[in-house]
C-alpha positions in Angstrom: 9.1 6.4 -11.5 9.2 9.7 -9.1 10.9 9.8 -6.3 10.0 11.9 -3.8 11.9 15.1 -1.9 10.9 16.2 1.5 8.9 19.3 1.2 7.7 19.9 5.2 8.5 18.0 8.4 7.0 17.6 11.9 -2.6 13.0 14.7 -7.4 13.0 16.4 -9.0 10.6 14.8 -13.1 10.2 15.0 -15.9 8.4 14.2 -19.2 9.4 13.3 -21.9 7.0 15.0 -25.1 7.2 17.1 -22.7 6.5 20.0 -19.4 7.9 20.8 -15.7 8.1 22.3 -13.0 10.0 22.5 -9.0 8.4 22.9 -6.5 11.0 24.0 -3.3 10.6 21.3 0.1 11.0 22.7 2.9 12.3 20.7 6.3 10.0 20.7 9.0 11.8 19.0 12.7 10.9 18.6 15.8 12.5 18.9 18.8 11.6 17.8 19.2 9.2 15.0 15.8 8.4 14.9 15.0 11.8 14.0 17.7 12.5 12.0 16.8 9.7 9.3 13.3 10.5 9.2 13.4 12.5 5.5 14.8 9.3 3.9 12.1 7.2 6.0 9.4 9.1 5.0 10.9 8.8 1.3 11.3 4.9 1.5 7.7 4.2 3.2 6.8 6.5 -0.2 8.4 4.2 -2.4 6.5 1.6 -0.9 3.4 3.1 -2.0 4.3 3.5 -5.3 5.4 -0.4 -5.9 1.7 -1.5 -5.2 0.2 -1.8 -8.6 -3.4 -3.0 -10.3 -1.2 -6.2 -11.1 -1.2 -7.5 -7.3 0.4 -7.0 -3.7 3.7 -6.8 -3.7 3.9 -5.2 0.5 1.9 -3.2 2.7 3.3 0.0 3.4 2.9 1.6 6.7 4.2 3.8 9.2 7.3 5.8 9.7 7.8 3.9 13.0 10.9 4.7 13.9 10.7 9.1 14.0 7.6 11.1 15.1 4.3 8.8 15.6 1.1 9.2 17.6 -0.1 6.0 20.0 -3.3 5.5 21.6 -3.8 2.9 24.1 -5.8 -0.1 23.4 -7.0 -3.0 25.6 -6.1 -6.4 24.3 -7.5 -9.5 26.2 -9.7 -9.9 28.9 -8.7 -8.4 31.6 -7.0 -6.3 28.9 -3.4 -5.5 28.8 -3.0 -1.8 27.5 -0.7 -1.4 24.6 0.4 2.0 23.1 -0.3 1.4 19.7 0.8 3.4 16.4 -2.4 5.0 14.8 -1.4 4.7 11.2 -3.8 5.5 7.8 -1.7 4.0 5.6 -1.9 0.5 6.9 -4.8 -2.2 8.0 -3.6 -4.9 10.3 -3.3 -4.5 13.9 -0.9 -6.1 16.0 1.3 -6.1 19.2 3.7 -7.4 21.0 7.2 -5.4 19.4 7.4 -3.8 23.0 4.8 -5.1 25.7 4.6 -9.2 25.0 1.3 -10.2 23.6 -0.9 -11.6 27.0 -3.5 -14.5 26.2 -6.2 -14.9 28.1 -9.6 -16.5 27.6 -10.5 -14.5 24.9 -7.9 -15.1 23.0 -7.9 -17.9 19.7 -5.3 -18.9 17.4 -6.6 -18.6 13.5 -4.1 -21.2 12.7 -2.6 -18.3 10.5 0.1 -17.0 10.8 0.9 -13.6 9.8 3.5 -11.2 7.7 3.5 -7.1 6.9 6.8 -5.4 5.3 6.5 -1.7 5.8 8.9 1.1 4.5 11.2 1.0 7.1 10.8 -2.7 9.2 8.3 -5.4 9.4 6.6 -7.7 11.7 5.8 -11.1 11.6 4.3 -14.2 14.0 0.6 -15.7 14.4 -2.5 -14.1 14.1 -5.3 -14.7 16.9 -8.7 -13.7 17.2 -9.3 -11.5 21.0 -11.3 -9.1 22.5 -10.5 -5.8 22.1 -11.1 -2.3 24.1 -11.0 1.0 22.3 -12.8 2.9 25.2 -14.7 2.4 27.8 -18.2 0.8 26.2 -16.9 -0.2 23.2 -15.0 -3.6 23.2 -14.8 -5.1 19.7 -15.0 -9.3 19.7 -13.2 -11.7 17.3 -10.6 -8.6 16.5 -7.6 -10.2 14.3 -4.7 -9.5 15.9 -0.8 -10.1 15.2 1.4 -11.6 17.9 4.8 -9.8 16.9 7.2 -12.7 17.3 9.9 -11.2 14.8 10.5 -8.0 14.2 12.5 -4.6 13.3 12.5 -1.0 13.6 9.3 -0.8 16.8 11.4 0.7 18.9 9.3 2.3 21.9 5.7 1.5 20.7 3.9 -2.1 21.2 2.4 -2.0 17.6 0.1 -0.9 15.1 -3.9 0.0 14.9 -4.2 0.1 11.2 -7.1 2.3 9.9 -6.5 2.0 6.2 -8.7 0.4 3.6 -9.1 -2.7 4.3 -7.5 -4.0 0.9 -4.7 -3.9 2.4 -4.5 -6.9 4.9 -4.6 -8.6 1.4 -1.6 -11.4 1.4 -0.7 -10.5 4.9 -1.8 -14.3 5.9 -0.7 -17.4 5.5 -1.6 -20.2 4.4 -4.7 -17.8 3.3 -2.9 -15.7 1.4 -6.1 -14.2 -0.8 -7.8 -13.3 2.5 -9.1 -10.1 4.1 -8.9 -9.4 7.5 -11.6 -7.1 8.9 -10.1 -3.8 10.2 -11.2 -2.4 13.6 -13.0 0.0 11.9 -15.0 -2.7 10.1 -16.0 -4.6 13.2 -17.0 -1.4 15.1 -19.6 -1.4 12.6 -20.3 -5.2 11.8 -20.6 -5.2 16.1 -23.1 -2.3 16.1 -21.1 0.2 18.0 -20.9 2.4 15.6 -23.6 3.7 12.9 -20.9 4.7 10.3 -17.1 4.2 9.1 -16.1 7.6 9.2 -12.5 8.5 10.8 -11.8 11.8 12.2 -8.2 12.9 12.3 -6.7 16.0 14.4 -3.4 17.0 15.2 -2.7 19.8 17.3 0.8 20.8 17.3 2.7 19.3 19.8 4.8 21.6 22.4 7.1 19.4 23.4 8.6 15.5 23.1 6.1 12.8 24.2 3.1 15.5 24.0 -0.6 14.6 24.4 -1.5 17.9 23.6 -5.1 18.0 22.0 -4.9 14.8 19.9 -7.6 12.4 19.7 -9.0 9.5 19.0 -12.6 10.1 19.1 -16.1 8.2 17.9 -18.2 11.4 15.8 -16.8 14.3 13.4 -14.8 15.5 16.6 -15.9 20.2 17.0 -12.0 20.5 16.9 -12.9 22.3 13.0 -13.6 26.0 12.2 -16.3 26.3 9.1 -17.4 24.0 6.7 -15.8 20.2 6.0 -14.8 20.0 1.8 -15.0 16.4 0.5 -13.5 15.1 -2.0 -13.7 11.5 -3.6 -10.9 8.7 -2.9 -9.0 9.1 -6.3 -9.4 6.2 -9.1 -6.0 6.5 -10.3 -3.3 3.6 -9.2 -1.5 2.8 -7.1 -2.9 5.8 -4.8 -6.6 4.4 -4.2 -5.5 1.5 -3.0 -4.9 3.9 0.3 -6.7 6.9 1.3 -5.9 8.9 -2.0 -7.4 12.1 -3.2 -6.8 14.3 -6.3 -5.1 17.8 -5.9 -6.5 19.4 -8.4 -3.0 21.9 -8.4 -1.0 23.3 -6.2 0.6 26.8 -6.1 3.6 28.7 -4.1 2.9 32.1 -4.5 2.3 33.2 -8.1 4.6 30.2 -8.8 2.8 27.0 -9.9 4.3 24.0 -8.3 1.5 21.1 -9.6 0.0 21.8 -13.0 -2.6 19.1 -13.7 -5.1 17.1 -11.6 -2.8 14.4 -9.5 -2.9 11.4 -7.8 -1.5 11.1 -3.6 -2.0 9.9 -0.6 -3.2 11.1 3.1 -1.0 9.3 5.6 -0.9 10.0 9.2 1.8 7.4 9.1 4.2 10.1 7.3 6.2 13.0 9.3 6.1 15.3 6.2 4.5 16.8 3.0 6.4 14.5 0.1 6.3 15.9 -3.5 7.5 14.5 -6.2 10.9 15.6 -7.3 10.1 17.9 -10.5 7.3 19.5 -8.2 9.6 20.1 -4.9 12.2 21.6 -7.8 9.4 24.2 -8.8 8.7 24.8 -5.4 12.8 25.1 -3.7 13.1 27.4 -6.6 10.8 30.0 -6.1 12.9 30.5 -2.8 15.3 32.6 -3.2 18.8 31.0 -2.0 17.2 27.6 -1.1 18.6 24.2 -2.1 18.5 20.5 -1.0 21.0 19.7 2.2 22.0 16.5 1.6 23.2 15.9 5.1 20.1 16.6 6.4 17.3 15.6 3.5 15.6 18.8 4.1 15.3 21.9 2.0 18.2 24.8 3.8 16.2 28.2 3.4 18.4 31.3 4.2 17.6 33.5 6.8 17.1 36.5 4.9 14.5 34.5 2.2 11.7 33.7 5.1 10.2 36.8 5.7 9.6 37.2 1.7 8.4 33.1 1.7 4.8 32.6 0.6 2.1 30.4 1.1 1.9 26.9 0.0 -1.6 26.1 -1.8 -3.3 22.7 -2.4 -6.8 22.7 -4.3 -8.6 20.1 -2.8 -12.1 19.9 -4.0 -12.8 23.0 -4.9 -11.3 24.7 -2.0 -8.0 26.1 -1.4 -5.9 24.6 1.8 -3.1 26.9 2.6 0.3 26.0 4.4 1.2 29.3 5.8 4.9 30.0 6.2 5.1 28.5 9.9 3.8 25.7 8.2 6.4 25.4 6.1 9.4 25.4 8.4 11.1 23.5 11.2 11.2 25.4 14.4 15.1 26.4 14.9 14.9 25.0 18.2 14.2 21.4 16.7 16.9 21.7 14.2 19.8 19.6 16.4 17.0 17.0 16.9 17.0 16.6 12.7 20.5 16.5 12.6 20.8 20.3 11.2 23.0 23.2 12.3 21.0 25.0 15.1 22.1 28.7 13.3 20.2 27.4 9.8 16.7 27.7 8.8 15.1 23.8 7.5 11.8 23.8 5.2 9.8 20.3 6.0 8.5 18.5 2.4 1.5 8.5 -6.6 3.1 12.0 -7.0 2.5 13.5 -3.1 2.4 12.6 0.1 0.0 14.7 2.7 1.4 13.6 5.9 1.4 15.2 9.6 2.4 18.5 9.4 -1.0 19.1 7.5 -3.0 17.6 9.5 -1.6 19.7 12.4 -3.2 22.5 10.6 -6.2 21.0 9.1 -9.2 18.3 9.8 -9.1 15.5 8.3 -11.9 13.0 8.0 -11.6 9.8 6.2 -15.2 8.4 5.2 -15.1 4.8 4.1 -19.0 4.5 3.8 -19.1 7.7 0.7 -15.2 6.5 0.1 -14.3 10.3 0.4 -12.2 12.5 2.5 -13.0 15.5 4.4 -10.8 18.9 5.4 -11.7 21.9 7.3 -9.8 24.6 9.0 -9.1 24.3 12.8 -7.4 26.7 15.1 -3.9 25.8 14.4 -4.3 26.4 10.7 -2.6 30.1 10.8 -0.2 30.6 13.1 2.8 33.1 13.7 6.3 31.8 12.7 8.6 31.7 16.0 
């Protein structure tokens, strides 16, 4: 099996209905040791991935909970109680009650299940009810599954999870009804009528600062924050990656260097801080850079000074179009580098088979289609920038 080196560091999400609503995101991002570890949690939530195979469940990966992250607020209960929830892609229950304690009310009903999800780094466990929920004003979802966190590990600062992934993936989360499915929000938007289709829109506009709503959403339509024309491209067949929201990259280049030869297999995760590749792909790639190599204090690829003005730009060929990282993309702002546990002085590159996490969707569009099980990218204005 792969493992996976950290290639790039650091969400709006939409949906495309007759009706429609926009939820500002807010970016939560760590310092200190939090931030620090985040290479090796973005590699462990990775290995997760991988260990789901055709045979059966063996966990349901998530998010990277405990580094960068982007909440929304939700309404739970009637009158609600507001939770800042984790938007995460890579995972399909949605739960509360880690930071804010879960508030019954009248609309809330005990399943007489009780409920169980391991992610990469932490887990969460307690009984599931059924209870109103509030996205945005005008839509409230009924009969929403939702986990009361009564035990858990590694939530620090949010109240939970709103999991937007495939809906396969609640699959032995209950108990005793371990063979069950439990209807995402996005499938009871749809099953209510207050949406027309299941299509997710995802942007990301580079945060400024710590704790940054910046121009993150979470909004009902394909959201205008794209320049040109949306590229689909199906949700791969190959294993373990279409169990999530996995594409082919049909290759991927650095330069005139070629860092993924063949047609392969990964996953889109907002739940990820970085860009993962695979080990033998990331060597291609740290190679091509003059002077570069693996910090192992850090997890992050050390670029010397002197290679970044020469540093080219990153390709992925995502049906049929090129998506370049430019070389901003590609590197940590120096002014971050304390926060990641670096040397402030040092220049830090940020980095199933890959991982497309945030730092590309702070550059490009994302849309995740259930009903043509496909994914959509376009440019926005963020996608070329000037390294600082």
């Amino acid at each position: 099996m792969r493992s996976f080196a950290a290639l790039l560091s650091a969400v709006a999400l939409a949906t495309s209905a007759s009706a429609s609503f926009s939820i500002p995101l807010t970016k939560l991002e760590r310092s200190g040791s939090y931030l620090k570890g985040s290479p090796d949690a973005d590699r462990a939530r990775a290995a997760y991935f991988k260990s789901r195979t055709g045979s059966g469940v063996t966990s349901v990966p998530a998010s990277n909970l405990a580094y960068v992250q982007y909440t929304t607020s939700v309404g739970i209960g009637s009158p609600p109680t507001y939770y800042n929830l984790v938007v995460d892609t890579g995972s399909s229950n949605t739960f509360c009650g880690t930071g804010t304690p879960y508030v019954r009310t009248s609309t809330s009903f005990p399943t007489g299940e009780t409920v169980n999800v391991t992610y990469g780094l932490g887990y969460f466990s307690g009984i599931e009810y059924f209870d109103q929920v509030t996205i945005a004003p005008n839509f409230v979802i009924t009969n929403q599954s939702i986990g009361d966190a009564l035990y858990y590990a590694d939530f620090e600062g949010v109240d939970g999870i709103i999991g937007v992934g495939p809906v396969i993936l609640t699959e032995g989360t209950l108990s005793p009804d371990t063979n069950g499915l439990i209807p995402t929000v996005m499938n009871n938007l749809i099953s209510q009528g207050l949406i027309e289709y299941q299509i997710l829109g995802v942007y990301f506009a580079p945060a400024t600062s710590y704790n940054d709503t910046s121009e993150s959403s979470f909004s009902s339509g394909v959201y205008t924050a794209y320049e040109g024309e949306l590229t689909y491209t199906p949700v791969t067949e190959t294993y373990p990656a279409a169990y999530y929201w996995g594409i082919n990259v049909t290759s991927s280049t650095y330069g005139d260097m070629t860092v993924i030869p063949v047609s392969t297999a990964g996953i889109v995760d907002t739940g990820t801080t970085q860009v993962l590749l695979a080990d033998d792909f990331f060597a291609v790639y740290m190679q091509a850079i003059p002077g570069a190599y693996l910090d192992q204090h850090t997890g992050l690829i050390e670029i010397p000074s002197k290679s970044v003005p020469y540093m080219q730009p990153l390709n992925f060929s995502i049906g049929g179009q090129i998506f370049s990282m430019d070389v901003a993309a590609q590197l940590i702002p120096t002014d971050q580098n304390t926060a990641w546990g670096g040397v402030a002085s040092k220049q830090y590159g940020v980095g199933l088979d890959f991982i497309i996490g945030q730092k590309f969707m702070e550059r490009f569009y994302a849309v995740f289609d259930t009903d043509n099980n496909r994914i959509g990218f376009a440019e926005t204005n963020n996608t070329f920038t000037t390294y600082q």
